[in-house]
C-alpha positions in Angstrom: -5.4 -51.3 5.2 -3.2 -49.4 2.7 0.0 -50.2 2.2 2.8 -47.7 1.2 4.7 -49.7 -1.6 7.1 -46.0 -2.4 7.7 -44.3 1.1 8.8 -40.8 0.8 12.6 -40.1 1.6 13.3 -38.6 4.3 13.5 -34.9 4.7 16.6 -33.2 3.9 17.6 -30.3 7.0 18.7 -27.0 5.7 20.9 -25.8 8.7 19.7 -21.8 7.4 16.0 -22.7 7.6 15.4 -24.8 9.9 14.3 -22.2 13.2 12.3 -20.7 10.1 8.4 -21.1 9.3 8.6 -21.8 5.3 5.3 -21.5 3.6 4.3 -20.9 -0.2 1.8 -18.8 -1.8 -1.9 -19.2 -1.4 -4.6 -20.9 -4.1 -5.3 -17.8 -6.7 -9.0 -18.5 -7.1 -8.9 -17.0 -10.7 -6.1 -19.6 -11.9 -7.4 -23.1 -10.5 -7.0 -26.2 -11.7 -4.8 -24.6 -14.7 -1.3 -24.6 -16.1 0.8 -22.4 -13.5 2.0 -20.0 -16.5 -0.8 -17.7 -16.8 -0.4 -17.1 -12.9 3.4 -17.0 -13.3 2.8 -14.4 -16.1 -0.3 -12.0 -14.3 1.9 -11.9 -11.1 5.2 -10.8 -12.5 3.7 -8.2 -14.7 1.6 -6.9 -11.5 4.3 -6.3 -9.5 6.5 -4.5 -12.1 3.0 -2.5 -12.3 2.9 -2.1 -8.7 6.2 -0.8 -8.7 6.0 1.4 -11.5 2.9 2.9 -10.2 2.9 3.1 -6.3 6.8 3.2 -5.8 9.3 0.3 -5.2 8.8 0.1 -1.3 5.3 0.6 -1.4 4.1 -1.9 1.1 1.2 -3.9 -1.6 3.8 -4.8 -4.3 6.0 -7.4 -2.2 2.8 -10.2 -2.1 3.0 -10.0 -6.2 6.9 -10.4 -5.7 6.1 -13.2 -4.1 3.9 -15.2 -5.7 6.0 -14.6 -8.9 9.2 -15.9 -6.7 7.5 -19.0 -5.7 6.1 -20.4 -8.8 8.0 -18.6 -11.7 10.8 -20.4 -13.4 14.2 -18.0 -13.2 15.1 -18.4 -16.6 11.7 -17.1 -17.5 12.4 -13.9 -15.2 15.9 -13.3 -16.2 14.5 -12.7 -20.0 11.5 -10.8 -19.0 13.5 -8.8 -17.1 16.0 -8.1 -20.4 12.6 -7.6 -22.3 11.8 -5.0 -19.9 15.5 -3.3 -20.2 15.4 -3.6 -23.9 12.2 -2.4 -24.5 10.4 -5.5 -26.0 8.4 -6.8 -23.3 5.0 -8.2 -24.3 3.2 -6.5 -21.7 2.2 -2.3 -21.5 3.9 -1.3 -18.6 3.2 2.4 -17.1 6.3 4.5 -16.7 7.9 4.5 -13.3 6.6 7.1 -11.1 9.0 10.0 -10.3 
């Protein structure tokens, strides 16, 4: 028998999600069993190139969104973003479609 010497606290209730289904992002089989920035990285630039390339509300680019969302530190957005505005983002992005 195995004993549970550090039980998990209990779960916290957040009143705005609790009537909804929260799940995460699904295994990337190109990124497993690595360091989460590469993943991070591909997904933000491939929904800026979604976006830039099949529209803003096309219906593909929101999964990238996503994914980027869910395991991206904000910080790491915010000056990617500014990158993007200023014109010194690391990544070739196509120019947005007209």
């Amino acid at each position: 028998m195995r004993l549970n010497i550090y039980p998990l606290p209990p779960q916290r209730k957040i009143p705005e999600f609790e009537d909804k289904e929260v799940r995460t992002v699904q295994q990337d089989p190109r990124f497993q069993n690595t360091n989460m920035t590469n993943w991070c990285y591909t997904s933000f630039v491939d929904y800026k190139r979604c976006q830039r390339l099949l529209g803003e509300s096309h219906e593909c680019c929101p999964q990238f969104k996503k994914i980027y969302k869910a395991i991206c530190p904000n910080a790491w957005v915010e000056r990617w973003e500014e990158q993007i505005k200023d014109g010194t983002f690391a990544a070739t992005l196509p120019e947005k479609k007209k």
